[in-house]
N, CA, C and O atoms as CSV, one atom per row, in Angstrom:
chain,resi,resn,atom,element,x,y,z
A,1,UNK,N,N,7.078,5.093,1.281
A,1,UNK,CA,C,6.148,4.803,0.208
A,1,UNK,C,C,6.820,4.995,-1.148
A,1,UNK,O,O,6.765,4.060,-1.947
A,2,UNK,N,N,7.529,6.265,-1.521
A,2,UNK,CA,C,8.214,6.476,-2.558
A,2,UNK,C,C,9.073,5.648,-2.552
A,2,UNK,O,O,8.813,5.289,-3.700
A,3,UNK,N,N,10.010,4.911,-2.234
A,3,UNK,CA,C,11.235,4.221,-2.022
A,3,UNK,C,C,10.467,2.688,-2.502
A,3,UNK,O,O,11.253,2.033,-3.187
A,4,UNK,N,N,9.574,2.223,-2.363
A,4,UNK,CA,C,8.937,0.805,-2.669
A,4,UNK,C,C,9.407,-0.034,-1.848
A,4,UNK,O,O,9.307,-1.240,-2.071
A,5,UNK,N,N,10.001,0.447,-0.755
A,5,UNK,CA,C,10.280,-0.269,0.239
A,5,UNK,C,C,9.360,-0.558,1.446
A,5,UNK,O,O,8.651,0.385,1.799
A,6,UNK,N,N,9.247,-1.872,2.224
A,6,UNK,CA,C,8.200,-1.590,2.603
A,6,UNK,C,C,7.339,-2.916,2.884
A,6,UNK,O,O,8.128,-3.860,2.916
A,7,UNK,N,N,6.412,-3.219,3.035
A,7,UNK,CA,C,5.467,-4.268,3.171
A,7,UNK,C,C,5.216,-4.525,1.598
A,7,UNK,O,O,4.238,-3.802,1.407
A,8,UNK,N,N,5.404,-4.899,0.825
A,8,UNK,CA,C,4.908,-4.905,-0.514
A,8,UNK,C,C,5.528,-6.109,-0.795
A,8,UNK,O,O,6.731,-6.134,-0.536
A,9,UNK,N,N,4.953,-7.284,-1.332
A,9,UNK,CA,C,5.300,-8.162,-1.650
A,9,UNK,C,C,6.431,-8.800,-2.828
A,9,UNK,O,O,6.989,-9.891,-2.942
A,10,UNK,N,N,6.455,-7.456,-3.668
A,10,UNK,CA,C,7.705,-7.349,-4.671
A,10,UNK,C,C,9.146,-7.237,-4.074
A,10,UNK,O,O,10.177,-7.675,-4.584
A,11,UNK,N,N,8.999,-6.502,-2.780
A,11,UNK,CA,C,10.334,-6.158,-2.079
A,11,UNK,C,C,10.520,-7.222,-1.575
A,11,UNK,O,O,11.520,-7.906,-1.789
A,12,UNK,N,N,9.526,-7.551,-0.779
A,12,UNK,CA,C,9.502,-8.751,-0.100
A,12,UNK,C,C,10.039,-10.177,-0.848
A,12,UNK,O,O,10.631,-11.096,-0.280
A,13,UNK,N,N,9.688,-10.107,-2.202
A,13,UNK,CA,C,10.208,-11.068,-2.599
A,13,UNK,C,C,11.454,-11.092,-3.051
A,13,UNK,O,O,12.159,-12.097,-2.964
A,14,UNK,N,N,11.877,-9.875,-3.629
A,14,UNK,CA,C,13.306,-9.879,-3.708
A,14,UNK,C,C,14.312,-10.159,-2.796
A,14,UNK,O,O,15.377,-10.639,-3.182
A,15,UNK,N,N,14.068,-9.880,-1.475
A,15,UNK,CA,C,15.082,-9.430,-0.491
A,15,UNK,C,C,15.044,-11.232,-0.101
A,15,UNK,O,O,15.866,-11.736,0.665
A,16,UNK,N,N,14.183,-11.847,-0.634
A,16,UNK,CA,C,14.179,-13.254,-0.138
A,16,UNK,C,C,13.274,-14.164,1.340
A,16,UNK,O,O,13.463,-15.227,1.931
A,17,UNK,N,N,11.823,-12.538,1.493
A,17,UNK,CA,C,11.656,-13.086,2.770
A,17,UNK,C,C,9.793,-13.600,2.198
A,17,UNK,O,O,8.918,-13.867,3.021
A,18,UNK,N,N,9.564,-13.627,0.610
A,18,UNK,CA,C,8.163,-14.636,0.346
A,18,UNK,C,C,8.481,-15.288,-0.708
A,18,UNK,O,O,9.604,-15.278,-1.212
A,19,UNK,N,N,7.518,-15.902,-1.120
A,19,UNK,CA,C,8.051,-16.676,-2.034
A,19,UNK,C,C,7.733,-16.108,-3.757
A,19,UNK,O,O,8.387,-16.379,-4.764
A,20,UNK,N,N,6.650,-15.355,-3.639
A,20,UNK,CA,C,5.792,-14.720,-4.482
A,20,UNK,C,C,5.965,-13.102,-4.414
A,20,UNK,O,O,6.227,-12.450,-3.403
A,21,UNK,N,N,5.729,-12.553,-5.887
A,21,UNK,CA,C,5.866,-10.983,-5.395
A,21,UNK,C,C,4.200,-10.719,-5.501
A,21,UNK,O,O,3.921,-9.540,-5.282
A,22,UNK,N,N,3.278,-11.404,-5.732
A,22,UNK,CA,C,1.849,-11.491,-6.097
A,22,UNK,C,C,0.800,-10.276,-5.037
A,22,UNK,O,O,1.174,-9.822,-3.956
A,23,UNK,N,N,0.024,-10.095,-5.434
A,23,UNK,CA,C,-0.932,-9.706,-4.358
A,23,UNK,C,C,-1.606,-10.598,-3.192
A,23,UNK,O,O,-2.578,-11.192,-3.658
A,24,UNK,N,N,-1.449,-10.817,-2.142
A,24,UNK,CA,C,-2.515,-11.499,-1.612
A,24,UNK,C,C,-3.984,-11.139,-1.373
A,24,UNK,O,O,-4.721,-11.925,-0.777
A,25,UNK,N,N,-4.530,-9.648,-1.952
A,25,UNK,CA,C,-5.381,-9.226,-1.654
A,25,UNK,C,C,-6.359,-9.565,-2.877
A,25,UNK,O,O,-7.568,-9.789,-2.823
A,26,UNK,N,N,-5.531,-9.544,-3.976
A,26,UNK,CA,C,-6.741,-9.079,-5.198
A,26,UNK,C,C,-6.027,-10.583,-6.263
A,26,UNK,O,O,-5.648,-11.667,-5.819
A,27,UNK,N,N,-6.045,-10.188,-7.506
A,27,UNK,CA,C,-5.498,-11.505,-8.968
A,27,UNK,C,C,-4.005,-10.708,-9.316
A,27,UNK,O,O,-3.238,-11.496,-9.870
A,28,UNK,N,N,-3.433,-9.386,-9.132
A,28,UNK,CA,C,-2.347,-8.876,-9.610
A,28,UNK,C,C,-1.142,-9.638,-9.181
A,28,UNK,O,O,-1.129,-10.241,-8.108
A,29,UNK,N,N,-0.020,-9.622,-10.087
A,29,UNK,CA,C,0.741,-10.631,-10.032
A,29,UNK,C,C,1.949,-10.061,-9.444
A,29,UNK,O,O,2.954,-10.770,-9.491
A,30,UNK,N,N,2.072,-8.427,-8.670
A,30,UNK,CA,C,3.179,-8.030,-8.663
A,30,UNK,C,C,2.080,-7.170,-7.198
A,30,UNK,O,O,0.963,-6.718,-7.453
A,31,UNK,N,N,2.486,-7.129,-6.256
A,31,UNK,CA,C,2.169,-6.063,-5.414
A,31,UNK,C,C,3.144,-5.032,-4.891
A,31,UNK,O,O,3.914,-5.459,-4.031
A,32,UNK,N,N,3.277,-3.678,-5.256
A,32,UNK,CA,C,4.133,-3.036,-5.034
A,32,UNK,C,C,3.563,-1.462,-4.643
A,32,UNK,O,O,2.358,-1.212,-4.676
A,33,UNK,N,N,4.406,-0.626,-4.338
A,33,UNK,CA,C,3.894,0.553,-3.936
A,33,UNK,C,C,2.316,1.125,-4.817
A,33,UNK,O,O,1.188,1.484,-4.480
A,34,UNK,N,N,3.011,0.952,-5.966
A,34,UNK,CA,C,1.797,1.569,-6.684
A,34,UNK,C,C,0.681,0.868,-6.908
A,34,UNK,O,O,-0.369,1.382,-7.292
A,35,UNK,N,N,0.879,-0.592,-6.636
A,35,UNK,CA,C,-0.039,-1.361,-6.863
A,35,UNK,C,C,-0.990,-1.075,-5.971
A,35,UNK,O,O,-2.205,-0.942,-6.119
A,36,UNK,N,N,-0.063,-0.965,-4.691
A,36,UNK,CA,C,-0.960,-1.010,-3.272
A,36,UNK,C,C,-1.702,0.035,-3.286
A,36,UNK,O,O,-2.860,-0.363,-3.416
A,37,UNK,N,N,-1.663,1.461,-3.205
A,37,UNK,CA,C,-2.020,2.529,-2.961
A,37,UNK,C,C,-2.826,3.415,-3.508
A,37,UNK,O,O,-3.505,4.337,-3.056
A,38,UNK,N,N,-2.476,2.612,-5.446
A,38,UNK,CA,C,-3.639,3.152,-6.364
A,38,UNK,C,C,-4.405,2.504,-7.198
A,38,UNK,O,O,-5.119,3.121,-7.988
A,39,UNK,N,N,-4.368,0.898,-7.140
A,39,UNK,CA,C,-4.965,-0.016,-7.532
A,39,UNK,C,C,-5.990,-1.331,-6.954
A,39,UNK,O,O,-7.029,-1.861,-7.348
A,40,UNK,N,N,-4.845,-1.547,-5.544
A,40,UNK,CA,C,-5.423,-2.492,-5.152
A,40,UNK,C,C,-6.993,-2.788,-4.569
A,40,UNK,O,O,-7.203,-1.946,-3.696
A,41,UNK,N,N,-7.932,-3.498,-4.701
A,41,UNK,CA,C,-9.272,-3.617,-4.032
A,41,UNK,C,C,-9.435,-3.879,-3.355
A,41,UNK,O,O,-10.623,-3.959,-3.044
A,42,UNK,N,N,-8.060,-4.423,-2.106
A,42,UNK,CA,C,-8.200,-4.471,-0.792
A,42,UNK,C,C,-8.227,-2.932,-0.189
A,42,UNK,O,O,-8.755,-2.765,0.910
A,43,UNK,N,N,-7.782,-2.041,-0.749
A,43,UNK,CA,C,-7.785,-0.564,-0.146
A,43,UNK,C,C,-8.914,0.410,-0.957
A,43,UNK,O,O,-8.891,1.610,-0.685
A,44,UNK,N,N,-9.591,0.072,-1.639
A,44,UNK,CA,C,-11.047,0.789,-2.046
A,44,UNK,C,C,-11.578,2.210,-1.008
A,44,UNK,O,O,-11.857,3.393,-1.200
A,45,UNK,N,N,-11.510,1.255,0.166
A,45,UNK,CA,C,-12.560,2.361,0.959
A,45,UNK,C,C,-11.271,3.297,1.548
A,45,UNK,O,O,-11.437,4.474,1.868
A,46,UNK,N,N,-10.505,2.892,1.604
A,46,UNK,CA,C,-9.670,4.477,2.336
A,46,UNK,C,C,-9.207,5.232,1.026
A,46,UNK,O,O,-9.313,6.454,0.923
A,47,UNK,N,N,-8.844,4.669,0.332
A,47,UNK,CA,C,-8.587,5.390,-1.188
A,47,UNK,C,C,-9.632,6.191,-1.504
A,47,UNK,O,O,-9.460,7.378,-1.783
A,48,UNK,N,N,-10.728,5.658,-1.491
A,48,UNK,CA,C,-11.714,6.692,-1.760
A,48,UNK,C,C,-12.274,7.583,-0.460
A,48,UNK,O,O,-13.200,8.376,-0.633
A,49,UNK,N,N,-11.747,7.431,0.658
A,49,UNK,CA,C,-11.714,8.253,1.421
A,49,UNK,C,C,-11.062,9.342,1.412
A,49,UNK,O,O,-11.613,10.439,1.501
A,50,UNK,N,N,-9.760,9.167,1.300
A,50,UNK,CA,C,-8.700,9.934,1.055
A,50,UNK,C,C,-9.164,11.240,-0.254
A,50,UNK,O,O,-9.409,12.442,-0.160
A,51,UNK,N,N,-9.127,10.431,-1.236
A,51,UNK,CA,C,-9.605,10.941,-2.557
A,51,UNK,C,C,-10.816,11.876,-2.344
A,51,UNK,O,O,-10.423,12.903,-2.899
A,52,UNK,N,N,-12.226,12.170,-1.805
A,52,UNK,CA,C,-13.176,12.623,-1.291
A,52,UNK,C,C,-12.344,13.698,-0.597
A,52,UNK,O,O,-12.711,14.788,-1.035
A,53,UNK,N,N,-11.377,13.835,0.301
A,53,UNK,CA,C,-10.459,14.763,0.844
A,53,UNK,C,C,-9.519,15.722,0.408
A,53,UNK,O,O,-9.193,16.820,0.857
A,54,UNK,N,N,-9.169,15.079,-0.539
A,54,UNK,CA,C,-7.872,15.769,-1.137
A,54,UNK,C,C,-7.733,16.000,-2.445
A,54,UNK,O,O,-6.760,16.662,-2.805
A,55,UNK,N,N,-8.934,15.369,-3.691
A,55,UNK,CA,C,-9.522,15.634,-4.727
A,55,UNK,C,C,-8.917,13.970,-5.552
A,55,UNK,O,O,-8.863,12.863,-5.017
A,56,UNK,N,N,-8.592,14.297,-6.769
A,56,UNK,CA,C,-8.241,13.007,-7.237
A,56,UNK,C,C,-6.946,13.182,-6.777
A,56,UNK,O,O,-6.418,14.167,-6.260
A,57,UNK,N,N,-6.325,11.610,-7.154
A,57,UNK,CA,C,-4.921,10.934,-6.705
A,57,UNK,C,C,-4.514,10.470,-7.699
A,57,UNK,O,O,-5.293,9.788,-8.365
A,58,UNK,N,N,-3.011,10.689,-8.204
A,58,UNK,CA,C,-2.820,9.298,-9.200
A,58,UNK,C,C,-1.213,9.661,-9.140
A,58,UNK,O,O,-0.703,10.781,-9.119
A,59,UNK,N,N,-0.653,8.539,-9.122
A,59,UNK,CA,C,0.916,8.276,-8.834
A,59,UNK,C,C,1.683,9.444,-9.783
A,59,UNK,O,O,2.868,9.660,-9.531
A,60,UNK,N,N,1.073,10.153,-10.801
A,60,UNK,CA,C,2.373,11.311,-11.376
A,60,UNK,C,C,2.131,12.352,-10.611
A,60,UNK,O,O,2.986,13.236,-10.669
A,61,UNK,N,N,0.723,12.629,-9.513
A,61,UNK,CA,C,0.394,13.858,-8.873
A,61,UNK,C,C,0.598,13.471,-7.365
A,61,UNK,O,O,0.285,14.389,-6.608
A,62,UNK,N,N,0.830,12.886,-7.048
A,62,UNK,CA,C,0.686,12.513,-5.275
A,62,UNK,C,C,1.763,13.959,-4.311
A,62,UNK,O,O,1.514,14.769,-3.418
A,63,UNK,N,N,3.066,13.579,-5.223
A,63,UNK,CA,C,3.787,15.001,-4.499
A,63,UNK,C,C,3.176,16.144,-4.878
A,63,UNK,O,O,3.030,16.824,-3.863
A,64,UNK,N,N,2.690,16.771,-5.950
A,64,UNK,CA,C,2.045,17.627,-6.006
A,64,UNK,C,C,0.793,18.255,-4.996
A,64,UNK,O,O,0.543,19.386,-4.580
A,65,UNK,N,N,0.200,17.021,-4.842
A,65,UNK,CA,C,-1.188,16.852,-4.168
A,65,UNK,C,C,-0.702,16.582,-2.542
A,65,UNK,O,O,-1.685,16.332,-1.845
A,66,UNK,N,N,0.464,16.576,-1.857
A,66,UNK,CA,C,0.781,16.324,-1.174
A,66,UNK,C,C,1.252,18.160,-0.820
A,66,UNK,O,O,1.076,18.546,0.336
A,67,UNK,N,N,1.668,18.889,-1.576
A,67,UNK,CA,C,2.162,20.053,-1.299
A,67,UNK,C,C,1.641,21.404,-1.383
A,67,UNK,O,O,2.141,22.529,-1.405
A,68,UNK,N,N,-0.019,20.719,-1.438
A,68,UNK,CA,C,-0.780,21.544,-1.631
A,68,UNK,C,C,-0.957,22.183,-0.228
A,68,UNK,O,O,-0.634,23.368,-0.300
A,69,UNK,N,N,-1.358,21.829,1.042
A,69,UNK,CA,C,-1.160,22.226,1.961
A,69,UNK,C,C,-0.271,21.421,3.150
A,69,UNK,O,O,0.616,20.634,2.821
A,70,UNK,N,N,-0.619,21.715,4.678
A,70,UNK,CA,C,-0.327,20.834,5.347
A,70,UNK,C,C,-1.437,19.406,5.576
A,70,UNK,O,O,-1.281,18.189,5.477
A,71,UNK,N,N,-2.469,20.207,5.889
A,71,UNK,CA,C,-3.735,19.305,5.642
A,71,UNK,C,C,-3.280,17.783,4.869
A,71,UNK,O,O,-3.131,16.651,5.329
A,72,UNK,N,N,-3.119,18.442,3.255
A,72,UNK,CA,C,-3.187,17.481,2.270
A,72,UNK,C,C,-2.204,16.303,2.830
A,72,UNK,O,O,-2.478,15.106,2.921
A,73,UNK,N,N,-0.727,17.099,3.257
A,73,UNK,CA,C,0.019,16.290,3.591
A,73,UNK,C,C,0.089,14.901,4.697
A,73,UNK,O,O,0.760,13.874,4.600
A,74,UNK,N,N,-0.787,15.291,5.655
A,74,UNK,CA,C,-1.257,14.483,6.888
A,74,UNK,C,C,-2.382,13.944,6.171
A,74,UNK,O,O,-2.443,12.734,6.385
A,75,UNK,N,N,-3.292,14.344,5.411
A,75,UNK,CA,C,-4.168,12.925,5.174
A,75,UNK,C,C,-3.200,11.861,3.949
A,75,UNK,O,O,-3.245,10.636,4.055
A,76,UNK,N,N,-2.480,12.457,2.985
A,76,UNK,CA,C,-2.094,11.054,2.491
A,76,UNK,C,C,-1.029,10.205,2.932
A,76,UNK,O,O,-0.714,9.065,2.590
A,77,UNK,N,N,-0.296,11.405,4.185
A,77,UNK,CA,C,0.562,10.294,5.402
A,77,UNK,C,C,0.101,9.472,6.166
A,77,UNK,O,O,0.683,8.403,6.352
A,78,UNK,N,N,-1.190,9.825,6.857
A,78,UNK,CA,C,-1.878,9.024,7.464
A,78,UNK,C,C,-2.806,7.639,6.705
A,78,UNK,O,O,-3.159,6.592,7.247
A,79,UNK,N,N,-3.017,8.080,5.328
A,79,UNK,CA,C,-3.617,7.077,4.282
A,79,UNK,C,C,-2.061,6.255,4.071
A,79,UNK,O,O,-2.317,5.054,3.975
A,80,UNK,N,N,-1.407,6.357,4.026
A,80,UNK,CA,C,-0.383,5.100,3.892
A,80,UNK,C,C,-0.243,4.760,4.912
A,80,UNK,O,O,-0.514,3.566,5.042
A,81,UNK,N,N,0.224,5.482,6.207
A,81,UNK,CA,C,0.883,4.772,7.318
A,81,UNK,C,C,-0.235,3.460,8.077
A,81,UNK,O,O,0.121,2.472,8.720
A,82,UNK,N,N,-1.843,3.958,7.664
A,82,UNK,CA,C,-2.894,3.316,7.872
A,82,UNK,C,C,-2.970,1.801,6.483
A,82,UNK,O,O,-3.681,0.837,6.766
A,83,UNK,N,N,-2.563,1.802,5.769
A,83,UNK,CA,C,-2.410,1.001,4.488
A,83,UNK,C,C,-1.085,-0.063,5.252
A,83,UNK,O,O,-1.241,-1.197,5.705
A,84,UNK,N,N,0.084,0.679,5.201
A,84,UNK,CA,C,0.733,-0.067,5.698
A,84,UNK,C,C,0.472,-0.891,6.813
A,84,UNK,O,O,0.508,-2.122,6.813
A,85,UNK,N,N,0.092,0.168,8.171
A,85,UNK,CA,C,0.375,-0.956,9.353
A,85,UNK,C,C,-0.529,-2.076,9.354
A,85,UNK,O,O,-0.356,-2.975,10.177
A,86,UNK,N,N,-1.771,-2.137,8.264
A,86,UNK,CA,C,-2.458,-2.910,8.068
A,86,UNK,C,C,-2.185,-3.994,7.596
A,86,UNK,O,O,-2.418,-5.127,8.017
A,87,UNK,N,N,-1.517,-3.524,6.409
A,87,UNK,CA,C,-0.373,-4.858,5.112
A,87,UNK,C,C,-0.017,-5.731,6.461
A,87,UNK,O,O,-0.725,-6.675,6.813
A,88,UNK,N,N,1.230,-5.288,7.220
A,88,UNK,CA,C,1.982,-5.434,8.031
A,88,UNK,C,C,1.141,-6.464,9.162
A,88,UNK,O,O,1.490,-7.628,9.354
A,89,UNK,N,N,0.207,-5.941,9.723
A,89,UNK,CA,C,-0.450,-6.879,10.270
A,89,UNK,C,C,-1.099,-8.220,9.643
A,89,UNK,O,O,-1.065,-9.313,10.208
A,90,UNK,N,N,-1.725,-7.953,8.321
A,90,UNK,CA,C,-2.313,-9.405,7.759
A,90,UNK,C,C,-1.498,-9.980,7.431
A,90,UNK,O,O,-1.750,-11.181,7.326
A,91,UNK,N,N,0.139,-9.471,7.023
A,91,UNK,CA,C,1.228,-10.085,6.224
A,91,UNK,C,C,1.578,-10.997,7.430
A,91,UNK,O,O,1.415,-12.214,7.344
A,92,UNK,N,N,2.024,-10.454,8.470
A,92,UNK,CA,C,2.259,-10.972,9.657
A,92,UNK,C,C,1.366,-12.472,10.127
A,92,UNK,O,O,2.000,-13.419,10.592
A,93,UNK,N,N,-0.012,-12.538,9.960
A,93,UNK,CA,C,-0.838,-13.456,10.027
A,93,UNK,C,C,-0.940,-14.626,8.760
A,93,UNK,O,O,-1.440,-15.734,8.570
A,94,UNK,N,N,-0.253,-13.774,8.152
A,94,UNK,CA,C,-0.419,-15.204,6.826
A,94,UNK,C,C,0.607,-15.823,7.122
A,94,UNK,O,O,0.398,-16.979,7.492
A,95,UNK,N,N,2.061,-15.363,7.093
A,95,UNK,CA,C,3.125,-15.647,7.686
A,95,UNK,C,C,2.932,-16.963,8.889
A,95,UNK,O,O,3.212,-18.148,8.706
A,96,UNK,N,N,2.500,-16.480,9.848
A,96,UNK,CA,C,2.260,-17.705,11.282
A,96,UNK,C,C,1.366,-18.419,10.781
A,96,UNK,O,O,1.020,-19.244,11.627
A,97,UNK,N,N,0.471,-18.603,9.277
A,97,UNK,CA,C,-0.143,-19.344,9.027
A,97,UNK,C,C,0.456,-20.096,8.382
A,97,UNK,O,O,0.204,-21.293,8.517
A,98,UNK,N,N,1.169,-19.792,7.721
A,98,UNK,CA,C,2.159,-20.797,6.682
A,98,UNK,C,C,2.828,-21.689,6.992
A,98,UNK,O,O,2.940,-22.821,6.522
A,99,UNK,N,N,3.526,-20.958,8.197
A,99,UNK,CA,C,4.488,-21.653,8.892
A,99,UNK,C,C,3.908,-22.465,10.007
A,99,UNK,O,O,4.737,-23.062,10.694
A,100,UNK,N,N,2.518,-22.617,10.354
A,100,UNK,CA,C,1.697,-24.287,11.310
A,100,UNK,C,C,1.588,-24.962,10.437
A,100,UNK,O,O,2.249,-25.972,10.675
A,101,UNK,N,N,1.177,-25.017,9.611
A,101,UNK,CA,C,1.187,-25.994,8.531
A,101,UNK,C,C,2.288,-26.785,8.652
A,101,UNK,O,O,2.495,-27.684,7.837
């Protein structure tokens, strides 16, 4: 997640494997770690799940808020790894959609 590596469409576009670094979820023109995790409106409800758990979130506190306990640490690992394998799956489906066409 820290690294911006990843399912994120900015990486993705750099490395040469979309065509766009855009969101496919929301109007933002760049989807990237931070986009994904603390902005985007495709992730609303686990964000605010998470957040309800672990108090507020915001990209200068996440390690902080991450080292508060172990607890803290497993829900915002599990809030990305759940973010991701999701990306990963719809990315995957747009992908085999593009390419019947």
């Amino acid at each position: 997640m820290l690294s911006g590596h990843g399912f994120f469409r900015a990486y993705l576009d750099k490395i040469g494997k979309v065509e766009k670094p855009d969101c496919v979820y929301c109007s933002k023109d760049r989807d990237d770690a931070l986009h994904t995790f603390f902005e985007c409106s495709r992730w609303i409800a686990e964000r605010q799940k998470l957040q309800s758990e672990v108090g507020g979130l915001r990209p200068e506190t996440i390690i902080d808020v991450m080292l508060v306990s172990e607890v803290h640490w497993e829900l915002i690992a599990s809030y990305v790894e759940t973010v991701l394998r999701q990306k990963k799956v719809e990315e995957t489906k747009l992908a085999a959609r593009k390419s019947a066409r």
